[in-house]
C-alpha positions in Angstrom: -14.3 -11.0 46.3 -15.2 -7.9 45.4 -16.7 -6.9 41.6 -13.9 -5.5 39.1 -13.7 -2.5 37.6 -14.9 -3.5 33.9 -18.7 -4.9 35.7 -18.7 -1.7 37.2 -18.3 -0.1 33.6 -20.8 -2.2 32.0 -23.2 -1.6 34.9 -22.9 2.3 34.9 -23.6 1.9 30.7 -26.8 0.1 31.4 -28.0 2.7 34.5 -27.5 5.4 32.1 -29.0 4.0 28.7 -31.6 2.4 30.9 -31.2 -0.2 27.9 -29.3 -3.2 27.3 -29.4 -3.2 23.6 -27.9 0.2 23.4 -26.0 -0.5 26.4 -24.5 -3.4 24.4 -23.9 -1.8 20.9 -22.3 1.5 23.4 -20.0 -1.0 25.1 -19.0 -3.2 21.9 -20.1 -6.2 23.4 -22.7 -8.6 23.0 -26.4 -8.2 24.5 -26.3 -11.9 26.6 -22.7 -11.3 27.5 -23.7 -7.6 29.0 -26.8 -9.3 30.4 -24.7 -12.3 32.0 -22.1 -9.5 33.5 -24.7 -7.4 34.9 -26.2 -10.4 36.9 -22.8 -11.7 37.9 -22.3 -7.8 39.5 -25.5 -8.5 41.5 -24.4 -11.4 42.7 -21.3 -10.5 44.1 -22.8 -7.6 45.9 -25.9 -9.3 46.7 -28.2 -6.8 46.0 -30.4 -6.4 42.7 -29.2 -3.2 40.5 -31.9 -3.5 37.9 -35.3 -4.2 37.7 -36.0 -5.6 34.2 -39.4 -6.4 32.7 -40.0 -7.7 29.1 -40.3 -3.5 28.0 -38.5 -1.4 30.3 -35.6 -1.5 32.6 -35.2 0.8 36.0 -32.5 1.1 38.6 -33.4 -0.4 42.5 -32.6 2.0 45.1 -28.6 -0.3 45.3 -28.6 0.7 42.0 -29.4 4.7 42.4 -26.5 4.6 44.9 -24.0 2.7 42.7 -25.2 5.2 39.7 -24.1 8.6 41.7 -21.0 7.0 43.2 -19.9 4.4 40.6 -18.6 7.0 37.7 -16.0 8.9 40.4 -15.0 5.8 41.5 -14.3 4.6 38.0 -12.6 7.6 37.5 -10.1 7.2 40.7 -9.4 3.9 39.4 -8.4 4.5 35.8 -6.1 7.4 37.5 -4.5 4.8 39.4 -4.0 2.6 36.8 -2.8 5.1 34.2 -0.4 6.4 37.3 1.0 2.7 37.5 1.4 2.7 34.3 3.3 5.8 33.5 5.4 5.3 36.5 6.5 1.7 35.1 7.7 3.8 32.4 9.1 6.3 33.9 6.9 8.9 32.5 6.0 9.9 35.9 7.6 9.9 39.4 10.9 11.6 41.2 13.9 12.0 40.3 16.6 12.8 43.2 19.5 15.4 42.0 22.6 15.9 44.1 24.7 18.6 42.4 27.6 20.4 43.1 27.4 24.0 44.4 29.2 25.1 41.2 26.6 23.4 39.2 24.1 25.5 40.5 25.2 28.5 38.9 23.5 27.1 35.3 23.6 24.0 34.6 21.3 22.2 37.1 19.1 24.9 36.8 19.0 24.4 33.2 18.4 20.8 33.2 15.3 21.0 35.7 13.6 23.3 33.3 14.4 20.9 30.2 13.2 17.8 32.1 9.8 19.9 33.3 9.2 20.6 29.4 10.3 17.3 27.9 8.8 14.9 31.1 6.0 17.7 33.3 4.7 13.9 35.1 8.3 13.6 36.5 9.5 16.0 39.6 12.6 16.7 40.5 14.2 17.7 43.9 17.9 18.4 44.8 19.8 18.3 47.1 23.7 20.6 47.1 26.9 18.7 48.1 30.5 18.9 48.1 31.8 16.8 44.5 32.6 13.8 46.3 29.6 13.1 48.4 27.7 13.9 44.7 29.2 10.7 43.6 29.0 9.0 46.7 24.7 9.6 47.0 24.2 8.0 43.6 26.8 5.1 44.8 24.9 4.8 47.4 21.1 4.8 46.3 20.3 8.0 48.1 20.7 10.3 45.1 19.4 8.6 41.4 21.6 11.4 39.2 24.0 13.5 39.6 25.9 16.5 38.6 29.9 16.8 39.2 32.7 19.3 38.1 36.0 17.4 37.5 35.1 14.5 39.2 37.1 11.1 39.8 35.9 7.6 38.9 34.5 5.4 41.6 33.1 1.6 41.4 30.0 1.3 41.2 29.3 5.1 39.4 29.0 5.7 35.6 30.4 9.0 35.0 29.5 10.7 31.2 30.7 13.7 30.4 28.5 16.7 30.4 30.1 20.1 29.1 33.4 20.8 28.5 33.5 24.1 30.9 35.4 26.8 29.4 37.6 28.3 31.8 38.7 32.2 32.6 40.0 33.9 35.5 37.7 35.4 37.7 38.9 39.0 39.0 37.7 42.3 40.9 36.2 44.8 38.4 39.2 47.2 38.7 41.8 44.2 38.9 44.6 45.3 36.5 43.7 42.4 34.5 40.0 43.3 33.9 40.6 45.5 30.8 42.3 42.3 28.8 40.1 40.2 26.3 41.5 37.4 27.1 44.5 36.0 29.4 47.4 34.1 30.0 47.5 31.8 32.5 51.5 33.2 33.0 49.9 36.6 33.6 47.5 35.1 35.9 50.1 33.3 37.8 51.4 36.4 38.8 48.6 36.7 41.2 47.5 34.6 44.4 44.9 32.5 42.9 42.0 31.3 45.4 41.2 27.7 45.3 38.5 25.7 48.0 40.0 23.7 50.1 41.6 20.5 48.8 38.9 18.4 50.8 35.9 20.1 49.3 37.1 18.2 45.3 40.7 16.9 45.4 40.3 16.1 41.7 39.1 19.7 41.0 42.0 21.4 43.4 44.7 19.3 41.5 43.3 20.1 37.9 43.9 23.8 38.5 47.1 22.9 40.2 48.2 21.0 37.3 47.4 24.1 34.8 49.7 25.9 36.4 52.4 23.0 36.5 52.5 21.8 33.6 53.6 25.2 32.3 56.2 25.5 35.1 54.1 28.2 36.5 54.0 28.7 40.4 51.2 30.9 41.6 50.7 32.0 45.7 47.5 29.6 46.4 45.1 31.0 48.6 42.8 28.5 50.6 39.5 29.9 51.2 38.6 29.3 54.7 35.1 28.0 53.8 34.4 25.7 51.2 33.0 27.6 48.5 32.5 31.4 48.7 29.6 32.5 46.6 30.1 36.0 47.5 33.8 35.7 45.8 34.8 38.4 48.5 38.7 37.5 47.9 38.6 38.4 44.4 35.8 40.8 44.5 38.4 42.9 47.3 41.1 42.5 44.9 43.3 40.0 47.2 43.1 37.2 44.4 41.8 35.9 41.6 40.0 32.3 40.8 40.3 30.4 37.9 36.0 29.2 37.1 34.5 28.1 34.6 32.0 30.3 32.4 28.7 28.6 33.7 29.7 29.9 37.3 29.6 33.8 36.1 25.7 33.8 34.6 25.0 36.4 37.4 28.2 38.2 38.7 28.1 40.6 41.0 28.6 44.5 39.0 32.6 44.4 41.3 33.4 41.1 39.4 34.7 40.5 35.9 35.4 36.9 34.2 37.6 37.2 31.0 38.9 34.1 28.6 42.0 32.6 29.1 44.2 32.8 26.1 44.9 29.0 26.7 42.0 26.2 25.6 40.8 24.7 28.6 37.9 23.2 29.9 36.6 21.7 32.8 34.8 18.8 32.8 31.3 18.5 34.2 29.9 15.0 34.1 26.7 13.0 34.5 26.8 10.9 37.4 24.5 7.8 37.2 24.5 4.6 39.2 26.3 1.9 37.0 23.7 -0.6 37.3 20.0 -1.0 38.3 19.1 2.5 36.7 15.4 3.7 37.7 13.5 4.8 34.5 13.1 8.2 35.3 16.9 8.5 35.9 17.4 7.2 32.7 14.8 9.9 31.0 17.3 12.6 33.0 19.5 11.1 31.3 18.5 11.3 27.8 17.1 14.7 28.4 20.7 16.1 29.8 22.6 15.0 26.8 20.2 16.1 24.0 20.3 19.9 26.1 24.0 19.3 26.2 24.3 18.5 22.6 21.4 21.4 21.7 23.7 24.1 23.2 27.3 23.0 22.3 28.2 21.9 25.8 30.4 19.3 24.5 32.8 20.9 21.4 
């Protein structure tokens, strides 16, 4: 077996006071105990470290060797035990993010930063998917948090709400809308409204549905023929407008314009977490998104 890491502490305080007294007093421990360690080291290598007299004490040749070598050794080791150690509380490690392409915009990028300042031993790398495969990677193990914009429940996912999204109507700069302050959503109904396809978020197509519905409003949908459009070339070539959120239009292109909606609406952008067996650094994400959420009015 080979010697632990505390004989090779008490034998590198030895080699360098060159004195067991001091060596002792230095290490906090008694003289015979140091002395008793030190031969027990010797043993186990089977090689003398030391050579002692009654007056003086010198390092063997071993014992040059284990001087040069033994304090970056020590070193590696307490690294690997402090790493073990912060990982077990989640102070250091990965976190895996899956966000939707709408969270992109703002707030994933936000939340990396806050978790680099509050946690810098904890990394964390994304991954962009449609809504429902978000939920469907941290059901499944292969995502630990995610990000999700109107998303529906499903077993085995804790969903917490996020930011209430305050939602305008997206339009081209010379729309005749883009002079208003605010908006109606009747005034917007009176123009094909672009939506993703249902596929890409059912929950999130039938919210915006159901804006419009429960008013007894009927806008032209327009399906875009990808899933999400980040160059909004519909609305930007005046053929429709979108109904977004405000954390989508950080950096709009100069031929875009996102105004208010008279109405008070919000869409909801939620925390996705696994519902059991949470990893520690998930649940430092955790507590990091909601204090940045709370911080900045997110939630009203």
């Amino acid at each position: 077996m080979d010697p632990d890491v505390r004989m090779l502490r008490y034998f590198l305080a030895v080699a360098e006071e060159l004195n067991f007294t001091r060596a002792a007093e230095r290490l906090h421990i008694a003289q015979p105990s140091l002395s008793a360690q030190i031969r027990q080291l010797e043993a186990q290598l089977g090689v003398a470290l030391l050579q002692r007299s009654t007056r003086s004490v010198s390092l063997t040749e071993a014992g040059e060797v284990l001087l040069a070598r033994g304090p970056r050794a020590l070193a590696g080791m307490e690294r690997a035990w402090s790493a073990a150690r912060e990982a077990g509380r989640g102070t250091a490690g990965t976190v895996r993010l899956a966000y939707s392409l709408s969270a992109g915009h703002e707030t994933a990028p936000d939340l990396i930063e806050a978790m680099r300042v509050a946690h810098p031993g904890i990394s964390v790398t994304t991954a962009v998917l449609p809504t429902p495969q978000v939920l469907l990677a941290v059901r499944d193990g292969d995502a630990d948090v995610g990000l999700a914009r109107a998303a529906a429940p499903l077993e085995g996912v804790r969903l917490e709400r996020l930011r209430n999204d305050v939602a305008g109507v997206l339009v081209a700069a010379d729309h005749p809308l883009a002079g208003a302050a605010s908006v109606e959503l009747r005034a917007v109904a009176e123009h094909p409204v672009v939506l993703h396809p249902r596929a890409a978020n059912p929950t999130h197509y039938d919210f915006i549905q159901s804006l419009f519905a429960s008013r007894d409003l009927q806008p032209t949908i327009v399906e875009r023929d990808i899933a999400f459009d980040l160059s909004q070339r519909l609305v930007a070539a005046g053929r429709a407008v979108a109904v977004v959120g405000r954390s989508a239009t950080g950096r709009l292109a100069s031929d875009l314009k996102w105004i208010p909606l008279c109405e008070s609406v919000t869409i909801p952008v939620a925390l996705a977490l696994p519902a059991t067996d949470q990893s520690a650094t998930s649940a430092h994400f955790e507590r990091v998104a909601m204090a940045h959420a709370a911080g900045h009015h997110w939630i009203n």
